[in-house]
BAFITOR-405608 format. One line per 5 residues: number of its first residue (from 1); for each residue x, y, z of N, C-alpha, C. Coordinates in steps of 0.02 Angstrom, whole numbers, padded with zeros to 5 digits. Each point is the difference from the previous one (the first is absolute). Example, Ala and Ser with C-alpha at 12.3 -4.5 7.8 and 13.67 -1.06 7.14 Angstrom:
<pts>
1	00660/-00284/00390/-00045/00059/00000/00045/00060/00000 ~ -00018/00053/-00036/00042/00059/00003/-00039/00055/00037 .
</pts>
This chain:
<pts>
1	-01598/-00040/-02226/-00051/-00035/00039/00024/-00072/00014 ~ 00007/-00010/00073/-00002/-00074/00007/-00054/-00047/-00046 ~ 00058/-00067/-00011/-00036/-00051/-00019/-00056/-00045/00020 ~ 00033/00023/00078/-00063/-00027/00057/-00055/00029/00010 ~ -00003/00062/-00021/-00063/00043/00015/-00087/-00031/-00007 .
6	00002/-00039/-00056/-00061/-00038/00012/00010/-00040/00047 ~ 00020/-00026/00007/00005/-00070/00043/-00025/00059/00074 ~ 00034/00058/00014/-00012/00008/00060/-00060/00049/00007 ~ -00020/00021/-00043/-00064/00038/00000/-00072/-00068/00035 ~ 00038/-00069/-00030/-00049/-00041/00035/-00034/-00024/00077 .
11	00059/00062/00004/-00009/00000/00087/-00015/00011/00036 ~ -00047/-00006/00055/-00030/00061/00034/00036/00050/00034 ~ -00004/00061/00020/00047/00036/00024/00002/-00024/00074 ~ -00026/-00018/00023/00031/-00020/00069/00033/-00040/-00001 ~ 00040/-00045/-00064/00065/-00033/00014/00048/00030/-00015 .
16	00003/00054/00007/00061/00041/-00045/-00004/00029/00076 ~ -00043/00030/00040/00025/00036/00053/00005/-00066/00057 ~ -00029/-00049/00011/00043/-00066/00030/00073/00012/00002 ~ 00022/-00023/-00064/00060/-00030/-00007/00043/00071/00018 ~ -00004/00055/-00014/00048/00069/00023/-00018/-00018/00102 .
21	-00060/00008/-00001/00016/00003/00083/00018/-00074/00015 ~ 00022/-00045/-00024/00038/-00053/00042/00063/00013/-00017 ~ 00014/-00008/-00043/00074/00043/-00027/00023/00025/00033 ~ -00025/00074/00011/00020/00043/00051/00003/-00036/00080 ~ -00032/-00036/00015/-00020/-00044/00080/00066/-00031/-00007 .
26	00006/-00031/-00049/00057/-00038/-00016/00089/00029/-00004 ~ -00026/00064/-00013/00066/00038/-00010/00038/-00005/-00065 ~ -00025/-00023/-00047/00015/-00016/-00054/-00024/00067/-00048 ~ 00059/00018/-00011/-00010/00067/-00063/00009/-00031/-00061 ~ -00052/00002/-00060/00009/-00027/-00082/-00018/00063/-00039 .
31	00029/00008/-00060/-00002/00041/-00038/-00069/-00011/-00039 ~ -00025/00032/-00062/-00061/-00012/-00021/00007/-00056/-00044 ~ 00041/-00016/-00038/00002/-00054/-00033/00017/-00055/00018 ~ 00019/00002/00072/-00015/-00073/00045/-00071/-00013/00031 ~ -00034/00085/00003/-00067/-00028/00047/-00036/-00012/-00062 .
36	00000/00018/-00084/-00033/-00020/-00049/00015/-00069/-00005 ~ 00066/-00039/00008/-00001/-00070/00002/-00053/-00033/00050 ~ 00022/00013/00052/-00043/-00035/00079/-00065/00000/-00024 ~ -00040/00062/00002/-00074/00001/-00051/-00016/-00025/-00043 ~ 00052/-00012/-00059/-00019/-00039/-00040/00026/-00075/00007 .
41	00016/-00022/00048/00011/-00075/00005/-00068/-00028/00033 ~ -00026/00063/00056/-00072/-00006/00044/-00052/-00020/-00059 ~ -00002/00040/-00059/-00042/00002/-00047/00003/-00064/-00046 ~ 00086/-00016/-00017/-00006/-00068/-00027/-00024/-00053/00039 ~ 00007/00001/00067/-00018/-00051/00032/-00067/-00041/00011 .
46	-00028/00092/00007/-00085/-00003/00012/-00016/-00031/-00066 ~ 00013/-00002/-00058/-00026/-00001/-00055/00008/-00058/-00033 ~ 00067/-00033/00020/-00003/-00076/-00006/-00020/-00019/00054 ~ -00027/00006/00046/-00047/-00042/00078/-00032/-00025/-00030 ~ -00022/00051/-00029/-00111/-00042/-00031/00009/-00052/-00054 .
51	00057/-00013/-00036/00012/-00049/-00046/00025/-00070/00039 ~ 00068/00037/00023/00035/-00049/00005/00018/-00026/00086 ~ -00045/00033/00046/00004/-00016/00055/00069/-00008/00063 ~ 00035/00053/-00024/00082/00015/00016/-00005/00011/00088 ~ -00051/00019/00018/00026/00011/00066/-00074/00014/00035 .
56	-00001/-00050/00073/-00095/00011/00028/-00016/00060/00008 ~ 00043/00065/00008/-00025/00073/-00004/-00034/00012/-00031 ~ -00058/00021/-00006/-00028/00010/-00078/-00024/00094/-00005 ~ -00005/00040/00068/00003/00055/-00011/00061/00042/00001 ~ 00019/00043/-00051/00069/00054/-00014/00007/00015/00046 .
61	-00027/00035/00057/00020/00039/00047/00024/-00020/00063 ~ -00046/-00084/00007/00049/-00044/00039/00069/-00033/-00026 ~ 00016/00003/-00087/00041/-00015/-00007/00062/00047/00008 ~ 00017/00070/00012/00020/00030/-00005/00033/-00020/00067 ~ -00031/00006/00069/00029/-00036/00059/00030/-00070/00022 .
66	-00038/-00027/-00045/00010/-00084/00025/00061/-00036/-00071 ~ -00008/00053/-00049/00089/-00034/-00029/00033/00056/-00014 ~ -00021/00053/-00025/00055/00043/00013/00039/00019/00043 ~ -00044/00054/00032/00024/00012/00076/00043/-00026/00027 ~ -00044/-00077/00020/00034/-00054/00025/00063/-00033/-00038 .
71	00011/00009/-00077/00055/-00015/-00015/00065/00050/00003 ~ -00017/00075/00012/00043/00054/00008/00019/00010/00071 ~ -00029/-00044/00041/-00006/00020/00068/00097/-00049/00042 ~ -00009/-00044/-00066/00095/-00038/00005/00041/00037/-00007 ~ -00007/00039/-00060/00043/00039/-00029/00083/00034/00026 .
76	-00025/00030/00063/00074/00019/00035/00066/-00062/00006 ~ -00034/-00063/00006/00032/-00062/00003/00041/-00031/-00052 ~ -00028/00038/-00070/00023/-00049/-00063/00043/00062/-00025 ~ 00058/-00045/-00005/00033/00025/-00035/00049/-00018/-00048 ~ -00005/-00052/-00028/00018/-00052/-00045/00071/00006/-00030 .
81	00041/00021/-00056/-00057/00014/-00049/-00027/-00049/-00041 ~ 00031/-00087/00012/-00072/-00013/-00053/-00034/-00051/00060 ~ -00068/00008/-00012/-00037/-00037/00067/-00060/-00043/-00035 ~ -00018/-00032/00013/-00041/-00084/-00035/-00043/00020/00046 ~ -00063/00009/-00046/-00070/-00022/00038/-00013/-00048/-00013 .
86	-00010/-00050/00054/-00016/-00063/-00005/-00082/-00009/00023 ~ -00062/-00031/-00067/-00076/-00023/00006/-00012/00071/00029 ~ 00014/00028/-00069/-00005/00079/-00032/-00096/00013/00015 ~ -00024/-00062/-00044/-00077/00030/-00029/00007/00038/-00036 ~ -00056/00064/00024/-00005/00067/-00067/00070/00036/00016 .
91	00062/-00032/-00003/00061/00056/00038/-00004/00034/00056 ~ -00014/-00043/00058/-00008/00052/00065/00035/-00039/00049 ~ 00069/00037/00034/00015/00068/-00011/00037/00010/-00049 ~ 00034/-00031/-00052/00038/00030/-00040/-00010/00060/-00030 ~ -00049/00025/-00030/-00025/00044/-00054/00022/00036/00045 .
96	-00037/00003/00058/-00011/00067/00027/00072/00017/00008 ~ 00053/-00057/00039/00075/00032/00046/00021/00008/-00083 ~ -00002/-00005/-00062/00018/00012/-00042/-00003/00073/-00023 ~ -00066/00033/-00006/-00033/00045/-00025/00043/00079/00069 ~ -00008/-00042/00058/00016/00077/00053/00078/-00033/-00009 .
101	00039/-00047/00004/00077/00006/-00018/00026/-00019/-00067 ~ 00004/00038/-00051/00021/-00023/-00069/00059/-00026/00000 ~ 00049/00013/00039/00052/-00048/00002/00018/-00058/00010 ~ -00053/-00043/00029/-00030/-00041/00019/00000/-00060/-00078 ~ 00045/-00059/-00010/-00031/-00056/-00051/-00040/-00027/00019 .
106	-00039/-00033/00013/-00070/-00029/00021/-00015/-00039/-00071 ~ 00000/-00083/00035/-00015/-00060/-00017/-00075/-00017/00016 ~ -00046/-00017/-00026/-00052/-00018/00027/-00038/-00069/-00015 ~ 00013/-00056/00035/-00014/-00058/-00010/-00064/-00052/00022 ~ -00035/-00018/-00049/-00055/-00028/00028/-00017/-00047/-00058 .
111	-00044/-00063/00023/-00016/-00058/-00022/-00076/00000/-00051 ~ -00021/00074/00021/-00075/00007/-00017/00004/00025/-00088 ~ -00032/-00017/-00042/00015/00021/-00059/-00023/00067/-00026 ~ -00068/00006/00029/-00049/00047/-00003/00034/00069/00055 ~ 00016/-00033/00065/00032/00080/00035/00065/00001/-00052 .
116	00040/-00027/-00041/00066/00025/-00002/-00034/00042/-00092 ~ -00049/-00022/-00003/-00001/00025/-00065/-00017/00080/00008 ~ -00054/00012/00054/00002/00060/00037/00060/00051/00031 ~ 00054/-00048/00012/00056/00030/00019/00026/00031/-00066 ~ 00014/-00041/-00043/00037/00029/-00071/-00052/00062/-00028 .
121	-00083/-00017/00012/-00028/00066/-00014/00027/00062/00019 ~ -00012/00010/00063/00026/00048/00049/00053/00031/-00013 ~ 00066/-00049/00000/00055/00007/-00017/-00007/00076/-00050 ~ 00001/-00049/-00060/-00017/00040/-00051/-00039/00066/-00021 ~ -00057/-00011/00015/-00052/00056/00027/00033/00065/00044 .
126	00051/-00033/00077/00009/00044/00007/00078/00023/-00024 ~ 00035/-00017/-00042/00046/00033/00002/00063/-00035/00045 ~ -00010/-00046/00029/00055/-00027/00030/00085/-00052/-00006 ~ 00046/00044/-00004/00041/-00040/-00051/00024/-00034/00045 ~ -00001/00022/00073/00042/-00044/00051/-00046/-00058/00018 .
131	-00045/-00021/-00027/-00050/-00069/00018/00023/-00070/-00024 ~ 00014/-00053/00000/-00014/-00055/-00047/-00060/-00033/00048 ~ -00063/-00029/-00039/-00032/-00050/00006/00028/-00082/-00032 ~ 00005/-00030/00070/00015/-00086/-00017/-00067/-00043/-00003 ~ -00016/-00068/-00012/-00035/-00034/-00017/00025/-00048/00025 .
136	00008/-00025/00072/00040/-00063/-00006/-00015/-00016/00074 ~ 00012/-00066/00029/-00004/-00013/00057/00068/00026/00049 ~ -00028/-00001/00052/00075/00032/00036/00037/-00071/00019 ~ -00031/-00078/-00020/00066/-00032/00016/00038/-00009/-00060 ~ -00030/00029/-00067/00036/-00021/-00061/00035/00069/-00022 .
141	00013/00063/00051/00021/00054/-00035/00073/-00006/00015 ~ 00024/00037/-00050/00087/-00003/00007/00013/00057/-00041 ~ 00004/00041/00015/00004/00109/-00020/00062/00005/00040 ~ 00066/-00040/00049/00050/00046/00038/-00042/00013/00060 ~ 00033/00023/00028/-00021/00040/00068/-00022/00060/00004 .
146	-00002/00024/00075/-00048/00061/-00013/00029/00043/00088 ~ 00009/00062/-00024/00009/00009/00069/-00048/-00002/00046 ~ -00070/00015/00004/-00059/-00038/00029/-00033/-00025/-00037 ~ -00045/-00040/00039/-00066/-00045/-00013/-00049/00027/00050 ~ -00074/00018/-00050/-00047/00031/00047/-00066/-00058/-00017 .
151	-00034/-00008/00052/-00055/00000/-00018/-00068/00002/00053 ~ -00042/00017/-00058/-00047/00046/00061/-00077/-00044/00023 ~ -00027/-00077/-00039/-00036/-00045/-00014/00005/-00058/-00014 ~ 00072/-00029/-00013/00034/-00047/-00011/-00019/-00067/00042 ~ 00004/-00030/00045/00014/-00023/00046/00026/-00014/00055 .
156	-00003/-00061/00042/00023/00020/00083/00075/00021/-00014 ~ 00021/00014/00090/00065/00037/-00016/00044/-00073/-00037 ~ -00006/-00025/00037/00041/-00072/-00010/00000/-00022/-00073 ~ -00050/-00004/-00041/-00008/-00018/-00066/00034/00040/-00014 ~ -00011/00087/-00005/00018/00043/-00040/00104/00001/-00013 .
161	00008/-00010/00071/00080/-00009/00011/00000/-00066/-00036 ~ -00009/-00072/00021/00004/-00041/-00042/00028/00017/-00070 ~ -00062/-00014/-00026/-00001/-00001/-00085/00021/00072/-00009 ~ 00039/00049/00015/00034/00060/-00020/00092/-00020/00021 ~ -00002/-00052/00035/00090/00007/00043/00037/00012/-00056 .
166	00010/-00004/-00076/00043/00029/-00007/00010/00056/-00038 ~ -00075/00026/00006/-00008/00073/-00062/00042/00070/00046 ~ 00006/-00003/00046/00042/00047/00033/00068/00003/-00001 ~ 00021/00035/-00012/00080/00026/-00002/00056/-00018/00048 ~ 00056/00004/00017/00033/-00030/00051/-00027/00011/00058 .
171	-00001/00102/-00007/-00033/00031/00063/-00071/00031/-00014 ~ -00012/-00039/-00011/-00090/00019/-00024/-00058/00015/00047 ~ -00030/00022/-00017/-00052/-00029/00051/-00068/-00030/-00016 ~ -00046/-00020/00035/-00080/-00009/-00026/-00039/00046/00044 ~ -00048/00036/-00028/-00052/00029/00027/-00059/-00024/00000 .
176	-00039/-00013/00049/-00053/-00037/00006/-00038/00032/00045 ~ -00067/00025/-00053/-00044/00059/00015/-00053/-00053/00015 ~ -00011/00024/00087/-00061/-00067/00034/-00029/00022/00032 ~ -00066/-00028/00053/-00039/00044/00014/00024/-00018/00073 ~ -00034/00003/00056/00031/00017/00072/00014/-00080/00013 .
181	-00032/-00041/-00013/00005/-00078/00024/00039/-00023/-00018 ~ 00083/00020/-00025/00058/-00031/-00011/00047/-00040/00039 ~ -00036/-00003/00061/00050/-00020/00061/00030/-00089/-00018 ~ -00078/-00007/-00002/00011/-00075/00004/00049/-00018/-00080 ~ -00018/00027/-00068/00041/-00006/-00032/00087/00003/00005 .
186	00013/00049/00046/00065/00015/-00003/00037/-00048/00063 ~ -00046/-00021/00022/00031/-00074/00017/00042/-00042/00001 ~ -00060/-00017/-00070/00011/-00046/-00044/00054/00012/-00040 ~ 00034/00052/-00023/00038/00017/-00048/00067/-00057/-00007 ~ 00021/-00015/-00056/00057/-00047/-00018/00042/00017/00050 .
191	00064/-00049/00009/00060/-00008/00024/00033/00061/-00049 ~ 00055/00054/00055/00047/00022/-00068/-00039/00079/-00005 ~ -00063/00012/00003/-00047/00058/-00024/-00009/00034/00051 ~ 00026/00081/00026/-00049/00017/00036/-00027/00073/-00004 ~ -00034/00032/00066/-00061/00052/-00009/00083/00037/00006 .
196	00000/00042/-00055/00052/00070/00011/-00049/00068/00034 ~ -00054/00017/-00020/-00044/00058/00036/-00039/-00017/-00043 ~ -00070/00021/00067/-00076/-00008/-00001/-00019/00093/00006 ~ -00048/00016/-00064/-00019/00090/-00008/-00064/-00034/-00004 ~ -00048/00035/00047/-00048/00025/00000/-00033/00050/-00046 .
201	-00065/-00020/-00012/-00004/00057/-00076/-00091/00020/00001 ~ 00034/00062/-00003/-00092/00041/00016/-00012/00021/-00080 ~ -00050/-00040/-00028/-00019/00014/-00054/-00087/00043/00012 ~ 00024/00046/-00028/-00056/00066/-00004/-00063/-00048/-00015 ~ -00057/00026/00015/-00065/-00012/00007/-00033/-00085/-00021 .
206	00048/-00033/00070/00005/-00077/00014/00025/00004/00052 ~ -00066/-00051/00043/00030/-00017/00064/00031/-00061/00039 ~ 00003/-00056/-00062/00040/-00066/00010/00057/00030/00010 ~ 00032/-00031/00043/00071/-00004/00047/00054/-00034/-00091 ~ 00063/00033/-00026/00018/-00031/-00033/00071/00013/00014 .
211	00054/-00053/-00027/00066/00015/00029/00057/-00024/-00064 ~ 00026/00022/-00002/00068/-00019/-00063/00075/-00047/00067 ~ -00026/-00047/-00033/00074/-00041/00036/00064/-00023/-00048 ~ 00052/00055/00032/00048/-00019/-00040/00044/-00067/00038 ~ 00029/-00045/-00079/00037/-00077/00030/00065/-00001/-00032 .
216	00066/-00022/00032/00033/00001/-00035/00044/-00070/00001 ~ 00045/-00023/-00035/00035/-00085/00028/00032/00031/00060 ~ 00005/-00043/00038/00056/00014/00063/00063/-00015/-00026 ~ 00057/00063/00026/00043/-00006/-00016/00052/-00047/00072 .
</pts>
């Protein structure tokens, strides 16, 4: 018997058939002990909400679309293998590109004490050896490089490149998961930085416009 099994009995069953039909929308095939992770991260999440106020979602079944989904919905893009989530929160997207690619190292960095303590829950809870949770600001981190940098809440594009220029690898890239109004950001972008490809991304049962922009230094 899974370990998770309580945790996911807490659930209503319509998040268990959510997350299979976005999956599937998504094209994403997981075995059962990845969709017992995903469920039970939904379940940790919901369950530290009401305490600890991790994320304005406050119903499961919208959470299932609006960070899962939406964090699996990059997925074809990352391919690391070790990739820095940068102003992680409750780990999103890390957990998730962690949980559907185990090959995947996944760094997860954030300033908040309370989301990262949630991260090491999770972690743990679910079983994840390819995770580390950090505690640290992203201008005081120094972990090496990374073949990407993702992040999905972080800040503008410009900050996010900023205070990240040198967590990326020679040929690295940054992924920067934004919603349709990026124009004017990418602008702005530093001297030296630019848009390598802009993916469009249909995340199952959500109809905000959302897009993954990949950046890389100019060579």
């Amino acid at each position: 018997m899974s370990s998770l099994n309580p945790l996911l009995k807490t659930l209503p069953a319509s998040v268990a058939t959510r997350l299979d039909q976005g999956l599937s929308q998504l094209g994403i095939a997981v075995d059962e002990h990845q969709r017992e992770q995903l469920l039970g991260l939904l379940g940790l999440l919901h369950k530290w909400n009401r305490a600890y106020n991790l994320t304005a979602v406050r119903e499961v079944d919208d959470m299932v679309s609006r960070h899962v989904l939406d964090s699996a919905a990059v997925l074809p893009y990352v391919q690391g293998p070790r990739l820095l989530d940068v102003g992680s929160g409750p780990g999103l997207p890390g957990i998730v590109l962690a949980i559907l690619k185990p090959a995947l190292a996944v760094t997860l960095l954030d300033s908040n004490g309370k989301k990262v303590r949630f991260q090491r829950q999770a972690v743990m809870e679910l079983g994840l050896e390819n995770v580390t949770p950090v505690q640290a600001r992203v201008e005081q981190f120094q972990e090496g490089t990374f073949d990407q940098v993702i992040s999905r809440a972080f800040a503008s594009l410009v900050d996010f490149v900023t205070l990240t220029r040198q967590l990326p690898s020679a040929d690295g890239q940054w992924l920067a998961m934004k919603g349709p109004g990026a124009d004017d950001e990418l602008r702005d972008l530093p001297a030296g930085i630019r848009l390598e490809k802009r993916h469009l991304l249909e995340v199952p049962f959500e109809t905000a416009k959302r897009q993954l922009l990949v950046l890389r230094v100019k060579s």
